[in-house]
TORGU-353663 format. One line per field, with one value per residue (C-alpha): residue number from 1; residue in one letter; chain; x, y, z. Coordinates in nm, 3 decimals. Example, Ala and Ser with C-alpha at 12.3 -4.5 7.8 and 13.67 -1.06 7.14 Angstrom:
<pts>
pos = [1, 2]
code = [A, S]
unit = [A, A]
u = [1.230, 1.367]
v = [-0.450, -0.106]
w = [0.780, 0.714]
</pts>
This chain:
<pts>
pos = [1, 2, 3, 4, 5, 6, 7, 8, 9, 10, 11, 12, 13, 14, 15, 16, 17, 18, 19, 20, 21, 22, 23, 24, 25, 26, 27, 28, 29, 30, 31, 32, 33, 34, 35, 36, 37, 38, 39, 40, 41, 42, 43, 44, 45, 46, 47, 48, 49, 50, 51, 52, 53, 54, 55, 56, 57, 58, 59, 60, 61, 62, 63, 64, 65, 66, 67, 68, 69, 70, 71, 72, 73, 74, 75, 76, 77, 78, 79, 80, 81, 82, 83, 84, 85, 86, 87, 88, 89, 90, 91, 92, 93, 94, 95, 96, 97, 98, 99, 100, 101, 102, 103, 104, 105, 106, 107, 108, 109, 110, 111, 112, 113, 114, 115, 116, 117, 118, 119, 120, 121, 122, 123, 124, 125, 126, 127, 128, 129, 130, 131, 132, 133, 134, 135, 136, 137, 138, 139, 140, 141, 142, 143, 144, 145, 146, 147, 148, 149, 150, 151, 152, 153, 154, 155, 156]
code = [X, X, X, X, X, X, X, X, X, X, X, X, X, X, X, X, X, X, X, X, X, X, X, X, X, X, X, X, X, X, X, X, X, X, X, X, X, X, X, X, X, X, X, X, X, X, X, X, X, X, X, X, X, X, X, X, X, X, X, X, X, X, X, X, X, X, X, X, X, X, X, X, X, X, X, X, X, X, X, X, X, X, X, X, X, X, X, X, X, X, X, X, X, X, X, X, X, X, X, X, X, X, X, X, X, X, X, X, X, X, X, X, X, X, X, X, X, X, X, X, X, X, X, X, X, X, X, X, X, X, X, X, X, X, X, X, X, X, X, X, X, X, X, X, X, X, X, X, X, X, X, X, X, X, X, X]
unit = [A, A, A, A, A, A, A, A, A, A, A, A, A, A, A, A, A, A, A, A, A, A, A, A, A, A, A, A, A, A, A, A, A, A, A, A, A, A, A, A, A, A, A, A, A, A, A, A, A, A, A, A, A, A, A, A, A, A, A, A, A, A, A, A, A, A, A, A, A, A, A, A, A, A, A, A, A, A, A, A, A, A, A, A, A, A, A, A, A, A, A, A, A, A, A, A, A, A, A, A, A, A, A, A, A, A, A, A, A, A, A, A, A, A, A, A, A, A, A, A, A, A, A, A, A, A, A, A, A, A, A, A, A, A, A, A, A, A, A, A, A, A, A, A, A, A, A, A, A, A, A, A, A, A, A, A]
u = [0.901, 1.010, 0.789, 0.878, 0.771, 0.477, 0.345, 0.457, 0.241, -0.046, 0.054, 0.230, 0.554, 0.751, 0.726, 1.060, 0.989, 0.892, 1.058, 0.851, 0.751, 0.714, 0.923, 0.845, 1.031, 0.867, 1.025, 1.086, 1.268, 1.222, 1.433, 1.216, 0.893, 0.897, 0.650, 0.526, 0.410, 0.118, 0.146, -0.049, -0.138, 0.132, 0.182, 0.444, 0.557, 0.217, -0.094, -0.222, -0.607, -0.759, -1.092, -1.372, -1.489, -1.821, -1.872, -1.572, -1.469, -1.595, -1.534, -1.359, -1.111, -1.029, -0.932, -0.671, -0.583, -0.539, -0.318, -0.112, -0.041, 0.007, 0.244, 0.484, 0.430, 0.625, 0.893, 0.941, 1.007, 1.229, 1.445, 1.447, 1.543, 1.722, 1.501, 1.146, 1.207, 1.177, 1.230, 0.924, 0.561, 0.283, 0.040, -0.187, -0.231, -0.425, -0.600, -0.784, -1.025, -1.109, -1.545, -1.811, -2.088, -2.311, -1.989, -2.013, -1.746, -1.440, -1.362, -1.405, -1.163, -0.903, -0.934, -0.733, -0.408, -0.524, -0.511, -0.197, -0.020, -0.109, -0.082, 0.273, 0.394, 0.173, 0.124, 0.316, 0.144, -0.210, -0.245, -0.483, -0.659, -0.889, -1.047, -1.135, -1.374, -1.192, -1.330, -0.995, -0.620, -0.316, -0.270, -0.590, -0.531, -0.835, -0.649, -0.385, -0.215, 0.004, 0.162, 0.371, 0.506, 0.779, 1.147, 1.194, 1.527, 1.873, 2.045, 2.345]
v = [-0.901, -0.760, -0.618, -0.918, -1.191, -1.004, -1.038, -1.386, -1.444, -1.312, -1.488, -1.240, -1.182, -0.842, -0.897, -0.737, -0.367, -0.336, 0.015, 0.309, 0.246, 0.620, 0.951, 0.925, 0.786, 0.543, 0.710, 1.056, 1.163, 1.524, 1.579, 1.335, 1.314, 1.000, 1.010, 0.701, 0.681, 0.517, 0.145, -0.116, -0.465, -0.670, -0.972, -1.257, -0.950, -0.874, -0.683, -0.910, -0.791, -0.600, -0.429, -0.227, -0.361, -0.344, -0.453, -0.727, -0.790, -0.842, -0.634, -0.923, -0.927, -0.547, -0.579, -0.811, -0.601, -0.328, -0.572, -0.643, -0.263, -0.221, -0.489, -0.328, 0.006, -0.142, -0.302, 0.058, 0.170, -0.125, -0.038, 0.316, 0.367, -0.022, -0.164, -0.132, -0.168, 0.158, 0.321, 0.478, 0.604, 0.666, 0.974, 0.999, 0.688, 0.738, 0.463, 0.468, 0.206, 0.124, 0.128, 0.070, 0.383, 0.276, 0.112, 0.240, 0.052, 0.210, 0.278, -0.087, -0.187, 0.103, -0.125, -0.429, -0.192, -0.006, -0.364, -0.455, -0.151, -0.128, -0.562, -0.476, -0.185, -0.142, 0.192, 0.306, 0.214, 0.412, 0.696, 0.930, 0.813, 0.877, 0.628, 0.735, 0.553, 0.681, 0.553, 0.361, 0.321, 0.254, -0.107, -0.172, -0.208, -0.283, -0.065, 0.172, 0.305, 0.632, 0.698, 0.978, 0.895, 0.993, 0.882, 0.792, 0.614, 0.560, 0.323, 0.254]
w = [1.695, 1.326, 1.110, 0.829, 1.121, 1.207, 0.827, 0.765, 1.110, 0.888, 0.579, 0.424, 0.257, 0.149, -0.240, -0.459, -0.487, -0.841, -1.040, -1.162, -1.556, -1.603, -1.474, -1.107, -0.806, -0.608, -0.269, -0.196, 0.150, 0.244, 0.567, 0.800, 0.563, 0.322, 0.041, -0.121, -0.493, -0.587, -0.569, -0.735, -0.644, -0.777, -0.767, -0.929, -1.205, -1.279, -1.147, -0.961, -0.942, -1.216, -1.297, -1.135, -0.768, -0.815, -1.156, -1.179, -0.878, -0.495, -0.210, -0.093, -0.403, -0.356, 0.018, -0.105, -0.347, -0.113, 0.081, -0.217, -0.269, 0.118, 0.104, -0.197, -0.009, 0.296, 0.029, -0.129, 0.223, 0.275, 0.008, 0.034, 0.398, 0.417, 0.676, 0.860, 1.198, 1.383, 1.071, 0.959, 1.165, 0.862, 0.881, 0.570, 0.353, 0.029, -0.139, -0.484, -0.569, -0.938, -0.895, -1.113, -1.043, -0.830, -0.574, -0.214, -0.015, -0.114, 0.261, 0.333, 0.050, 0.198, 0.508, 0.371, 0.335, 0.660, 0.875, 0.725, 0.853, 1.123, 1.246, 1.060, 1.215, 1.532, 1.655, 1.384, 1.133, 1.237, 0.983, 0.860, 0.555, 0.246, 0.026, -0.304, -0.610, -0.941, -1.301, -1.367, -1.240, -1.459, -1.624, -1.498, -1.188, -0.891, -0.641, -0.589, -0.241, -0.166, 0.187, 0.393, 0.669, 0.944, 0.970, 1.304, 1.286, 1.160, 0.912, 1.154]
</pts>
């Protein structure tokens, strides 16, 4: 099964791949190694959960977040190496969470983008990981997700 059936299975849908705003590039390949920006929860052409978890939001509310940025991580990777399938095993996912003070879950909130991946891409989606509570996150966003991972196939 593809890695596009496996997410609509779980209700999910690759979103377009939205373009850096700022002097970055979404996808960098390095020989094998593919580097993922920081992605944020969008959703419909905007962010699509904003504010501190914690404060503003539920747990609940940043796990989907998480799964929103998880979800236009895979789309970057889409577009960068022109398909998913036996393209791409992670290693090291980073994931930021926007937390009031006194917030303690951030590694439960990393989980939502950490489930996807992996029900996506099977075993290659397990990665290394660290989950991070940061003051805020740009536009306001709940959540924000980097990845590296290993080209493992071809674009024939």
């Amino acid at each position: 099964m593809d890695v596009e059936q496996r997410l609509r299975e779980l209700g999910f849908s690759l979103p377009e791949p939205v373009a850096p705003s700022y002097r970055y590039d979404a996808v960098v390949r390095r020989g094998e190694q593919i580097f993922v920006s920081g992605q944020l929860p969008w959703r419909d052409g905007a962010i699509g959960v904003t504010g501190l978890i914690g404060a503003d939001l539920t747990t609940e509310q940043g796990v989907f977040a998480a799964q929103l940025c998880g979800l236009q991580a895979l789309a970057q990777v889409k577009q960068a190496l022109g398909r998913l399938d036996g393209m791409v095993e992670l290693g090291a996912v980073t994931v930021y969470v926007a937390s009031a003070p006194t917030y303690h879950e951030q590694a439960r909130v990393a989980d939502g983008a950490s489930e996807l991946f992996i029900a996506a891409l099977g075993a290659a989606g397990r990665h290394s990981r660290v989950a991070v509570g940061v003051a805020s996150l740009p536009r306001n966003a709940a959540v924000e997700v980097a990845l590296t991972g290993v080209v493992v196939g071809s674009r024939d």
